[in-house]
C-alpha positions in Angstrom: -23.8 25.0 35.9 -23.7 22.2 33.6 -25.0 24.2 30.7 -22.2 26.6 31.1 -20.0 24.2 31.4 -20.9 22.6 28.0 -21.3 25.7 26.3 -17.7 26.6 27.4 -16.5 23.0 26.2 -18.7 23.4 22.7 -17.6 26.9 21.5 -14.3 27.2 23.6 -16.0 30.7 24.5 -14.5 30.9 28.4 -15.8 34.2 29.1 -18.4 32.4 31.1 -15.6 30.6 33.0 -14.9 32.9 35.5 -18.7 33.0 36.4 -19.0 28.9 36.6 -16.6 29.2 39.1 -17.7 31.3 41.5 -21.1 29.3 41.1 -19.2 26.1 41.6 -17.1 27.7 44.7 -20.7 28.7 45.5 -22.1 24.9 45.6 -19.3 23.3 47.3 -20.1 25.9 50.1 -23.3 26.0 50.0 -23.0 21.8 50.5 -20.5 22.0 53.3 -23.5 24.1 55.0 -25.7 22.4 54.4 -24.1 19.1 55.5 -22.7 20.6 58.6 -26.3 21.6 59.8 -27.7 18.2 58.6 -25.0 16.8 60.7 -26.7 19.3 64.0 -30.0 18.2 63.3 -29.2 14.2 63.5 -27.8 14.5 67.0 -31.8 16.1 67.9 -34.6 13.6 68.8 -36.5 13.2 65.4 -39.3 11.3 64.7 -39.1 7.7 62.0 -39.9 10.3 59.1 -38.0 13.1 60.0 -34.7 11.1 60.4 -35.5 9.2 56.8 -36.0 12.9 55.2 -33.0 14.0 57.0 -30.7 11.0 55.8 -32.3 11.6 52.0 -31.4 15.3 52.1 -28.0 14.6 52.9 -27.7 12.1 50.3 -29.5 14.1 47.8 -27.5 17.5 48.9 -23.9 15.6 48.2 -25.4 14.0 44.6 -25.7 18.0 43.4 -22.8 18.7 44.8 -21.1 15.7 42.6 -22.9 17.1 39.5 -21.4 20.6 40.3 -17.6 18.6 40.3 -18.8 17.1 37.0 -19.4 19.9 35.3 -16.1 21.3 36.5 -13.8 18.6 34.5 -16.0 19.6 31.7 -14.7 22.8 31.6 -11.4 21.4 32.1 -11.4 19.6 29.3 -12.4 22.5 27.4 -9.0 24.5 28.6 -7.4 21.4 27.7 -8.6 21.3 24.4 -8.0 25.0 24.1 -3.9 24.3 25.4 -4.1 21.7 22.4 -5.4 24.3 19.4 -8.1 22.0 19.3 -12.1 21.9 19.2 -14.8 19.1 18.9 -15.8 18.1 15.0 -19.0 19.8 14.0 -20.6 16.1 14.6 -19.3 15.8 17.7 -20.6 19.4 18.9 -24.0 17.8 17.5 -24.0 14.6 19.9 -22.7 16.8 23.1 -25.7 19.3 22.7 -28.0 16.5 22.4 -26.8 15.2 25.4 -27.1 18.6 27.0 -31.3 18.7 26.1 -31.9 15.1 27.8 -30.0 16.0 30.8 -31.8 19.0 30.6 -35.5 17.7 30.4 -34.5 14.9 32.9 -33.3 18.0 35.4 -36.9 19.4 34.7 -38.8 15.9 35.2 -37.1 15.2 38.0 -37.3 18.9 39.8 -41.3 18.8 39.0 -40.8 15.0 41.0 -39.6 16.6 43.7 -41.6 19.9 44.1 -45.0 18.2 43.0 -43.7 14.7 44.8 -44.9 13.7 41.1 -44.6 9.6 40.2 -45.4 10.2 36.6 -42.3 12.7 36.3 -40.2 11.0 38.1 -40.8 7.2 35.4 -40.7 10.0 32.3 -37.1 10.7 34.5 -36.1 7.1 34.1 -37.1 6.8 30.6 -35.1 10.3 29.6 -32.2 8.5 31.6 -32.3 5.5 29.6 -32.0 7.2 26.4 -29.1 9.2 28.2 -27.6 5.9 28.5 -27.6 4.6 24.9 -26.5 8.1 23.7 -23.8 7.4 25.5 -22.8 4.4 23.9 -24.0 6.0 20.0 -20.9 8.7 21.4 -18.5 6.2 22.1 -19.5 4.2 18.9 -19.5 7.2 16.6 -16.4 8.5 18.0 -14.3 5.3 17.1 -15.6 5.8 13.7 -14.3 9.0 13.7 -11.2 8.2 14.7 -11.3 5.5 11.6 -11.7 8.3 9.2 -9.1 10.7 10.3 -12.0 13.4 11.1 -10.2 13.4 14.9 -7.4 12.8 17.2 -6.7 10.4 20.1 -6.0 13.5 22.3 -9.6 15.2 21.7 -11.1 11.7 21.1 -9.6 11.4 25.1 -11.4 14.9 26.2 -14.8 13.7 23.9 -14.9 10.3 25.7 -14.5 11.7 28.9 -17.4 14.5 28.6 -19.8 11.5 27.5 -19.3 9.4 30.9 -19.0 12.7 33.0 -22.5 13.9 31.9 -23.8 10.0 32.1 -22.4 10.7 35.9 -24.7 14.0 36.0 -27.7 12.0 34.9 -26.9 8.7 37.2 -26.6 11.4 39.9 -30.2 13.3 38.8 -31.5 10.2 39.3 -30.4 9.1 42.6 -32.2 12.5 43.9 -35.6 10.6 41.7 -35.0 7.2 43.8 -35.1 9.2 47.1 -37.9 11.2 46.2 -39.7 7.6 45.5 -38.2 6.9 49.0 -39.5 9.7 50.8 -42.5 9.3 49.0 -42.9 5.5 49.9 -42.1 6.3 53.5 -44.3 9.4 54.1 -47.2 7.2 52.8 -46.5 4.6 54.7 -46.4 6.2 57.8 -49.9 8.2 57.2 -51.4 5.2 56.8 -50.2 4.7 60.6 
């Protein structure tokens, strides 16, 4: 979802759009689901560990669901560039796909975390999230500059500045599902130890 949103809001190509939708109709749905049956399951006797992992699944089901709405203004600030005649600088297209690999890599660490319940992945997450951050903030830096020289306009510098916090959002949100992982993980050892 979030890589066809930023290929959408990179080329301006929306013959993908109609597909992220239904994926994104598909997400919030799939969530409500999800949720409403999470909801059945907490009014059942469960066990110390079963209630934690209960509480972490919702949690970690509405922070995908927030990365799915995420990737949704992305695309609609690709139809508002495309109302404005207007596209990302070639530099700017550079910085966003960048962005797109680390959120990638830290969507790998942190699935391998949570299939493999995998410590090591989960601190590589951290440290791809860092660097997420201070991209963020080379973004913002090199887009005042840009602005400075004339290479782009308040209205897409608006959209530009925008895309960078919403995919920081999709990365703070990767790694609240890493932090309940840790707590699963922390609890379920815990309790063996019992």
């Amino acid at each position: 979802l979030v890589k066809r949103s930023i290929n959408i809001v990179t080329i301006l190509d929306f013959s993908e759009a109609e597909k992220f939708a239904k994926t994104e109709q598909e997400l919030n749905y799939l969530n409500s689901e999800l949720l409403r049956y999470m909801v059945l399951l907490s009014d059942k006797p469960l066990g110390k560990f079963d209630n934690q992992f209960l509480n972490a699944s919702i949690r970690s089901v509405s922070d995908l669901e927030r990365i799915g709405d995420y990737a949704e203004n992305i695309v609609e600030y690709a139809e508002s560039l495309k109302a404005q005649n207007a596209s990302f600088s070639a530099k700017a297209v550079k910085e966003i796909r960048q962005m797109e690999r680390y959120i990638e890599a830290l969507y790998e660490e942190i699935q391998q975390a949570y299939h493999d319940n995998d410590n090591n992945a989960l601190e590589r997450a951290y440290m791809i999230e860092e660097e997420i951050d201070n991209l963020t903030k080379k973004m913002e830096r090199n887009h005042i500059q840009r602005l400075v020289n004339g290479e782009c306009t308040p209205q897409v510098g608006a959209e530009y500045l925008s895309l960078a916090k919403n995919a920081e959002r999709i990365a703070d949100h990767l790694i609240n599902v890493g932090n309940t992982i840790r707590e699963l993980g922390n609890l379920y050892f815990a309790s063996s130890k019992l």
